[in-house]
C-alpha positions in Angstrom: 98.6 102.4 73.7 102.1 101.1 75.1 102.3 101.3 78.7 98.5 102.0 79.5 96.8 100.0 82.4 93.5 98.2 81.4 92.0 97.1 84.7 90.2 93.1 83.9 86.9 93.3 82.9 84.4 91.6 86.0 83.2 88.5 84.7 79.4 87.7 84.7 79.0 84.7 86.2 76.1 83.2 87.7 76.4 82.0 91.6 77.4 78.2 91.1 80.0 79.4 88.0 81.3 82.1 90.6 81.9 80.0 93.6 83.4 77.1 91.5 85.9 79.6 89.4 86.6 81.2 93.4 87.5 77.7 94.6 89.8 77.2 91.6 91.7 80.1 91.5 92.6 79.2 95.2 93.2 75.6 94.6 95.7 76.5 91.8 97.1 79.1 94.1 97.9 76.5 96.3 99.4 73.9 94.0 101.6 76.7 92.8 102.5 77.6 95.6 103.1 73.5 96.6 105.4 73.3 93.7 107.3 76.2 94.4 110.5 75.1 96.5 111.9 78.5 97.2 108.4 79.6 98.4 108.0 76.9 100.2 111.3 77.9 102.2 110.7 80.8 102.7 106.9 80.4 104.5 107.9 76.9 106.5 108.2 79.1 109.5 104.7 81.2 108.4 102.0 79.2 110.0 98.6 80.7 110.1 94.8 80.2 109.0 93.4 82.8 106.4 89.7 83.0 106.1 88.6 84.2 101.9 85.6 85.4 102.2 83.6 86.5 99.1 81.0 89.4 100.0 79.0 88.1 96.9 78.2 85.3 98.3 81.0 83.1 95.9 82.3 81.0 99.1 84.0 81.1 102.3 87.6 79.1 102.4 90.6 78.2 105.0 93.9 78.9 103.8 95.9 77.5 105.7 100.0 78.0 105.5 101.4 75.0 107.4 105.5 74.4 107.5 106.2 75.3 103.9 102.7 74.2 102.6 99.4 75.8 101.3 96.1 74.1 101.6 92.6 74.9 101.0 89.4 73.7 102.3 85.6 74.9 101.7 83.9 76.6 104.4 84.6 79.2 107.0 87.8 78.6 109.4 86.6 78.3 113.2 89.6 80.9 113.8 91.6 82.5 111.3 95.0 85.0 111.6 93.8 87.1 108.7 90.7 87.7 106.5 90.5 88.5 102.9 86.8 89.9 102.0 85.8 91.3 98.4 83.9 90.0 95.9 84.6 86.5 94.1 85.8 87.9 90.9 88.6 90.1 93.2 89.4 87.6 95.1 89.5 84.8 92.1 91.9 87.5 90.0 94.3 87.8 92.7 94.4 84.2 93.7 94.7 83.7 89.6 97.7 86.3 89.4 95.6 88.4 87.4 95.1 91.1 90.0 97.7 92.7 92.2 95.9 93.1 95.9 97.5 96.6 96.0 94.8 97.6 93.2 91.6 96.6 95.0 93.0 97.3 98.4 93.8 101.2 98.0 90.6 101.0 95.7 88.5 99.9 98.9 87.2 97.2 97.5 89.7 94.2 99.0 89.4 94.3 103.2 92.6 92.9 104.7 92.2 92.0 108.8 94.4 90.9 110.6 98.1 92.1 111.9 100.0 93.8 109.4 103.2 91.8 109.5 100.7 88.8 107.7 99.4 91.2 105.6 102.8 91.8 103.8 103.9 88.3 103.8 100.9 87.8 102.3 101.5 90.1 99.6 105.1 88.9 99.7 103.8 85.1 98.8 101.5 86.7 95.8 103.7 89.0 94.4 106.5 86.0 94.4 104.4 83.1 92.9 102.8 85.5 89.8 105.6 88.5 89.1 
């Protein structure tokens, strides 16, 4: 059917599968977005700790946007400027490209906290990297 939406299927994926495929997705994320010059420009001035948190159980991580580059680490942020909380396989489809966070967030199912301005550069850096 031309044009139709299929929303991605959930994955079924046991704990350790989920938490390793959540911990990819954002690594890659990161590495694209390292090897993205123009990105890169245009976030050197956005510096600020994001806290992924899967409500699944999947993981906690720090992003952290530093002068023009995006690292990860495991484990919960001390602080963060922004928290993304759904589950591992919505988290690990966004940070994949496979998932706009518009879908899950007007679904309910994404939880974005923090001040909005992040929020859309946030969405700014996704939609950028993987449209």
């Amino acid at each position: 059917m031309a044009g139709a939406f299929f929303p991605p299927r959930p994955r079924k994926l046991d704990p350790v599968d989920a938490s390793q495929e959540l911990q990819d997705s954002l690594l890659s994320f990161a590495q694209s977005c390292n090897s993205n010059a123009r990105l890169a420009s245009m976030i050197r001035d956005w510096n600020r700790t994001l806290h992924v948190h899967a409500t699944d159980g999947a993981g906690d991580y720090a992003l952290v946007t530093s002068t023009g580059t995006v690292t990860i680490t495991p484990g919960a942020p001390a602080a963060s400027d922004l928290a993304l909380q759904a589950t591992g396989d919505i988290l690990t489809q966004i940070f994949y490209g496979e998932l706009s966070p518009n879908e899950p967030y007007n679904a309910g199912t994404l939880r974005l906290v923090g001040p909005e301005a992040d929020i859309v550069r946030l969405d700014f850096v996704i939609a950028m990297l993987w449209e």
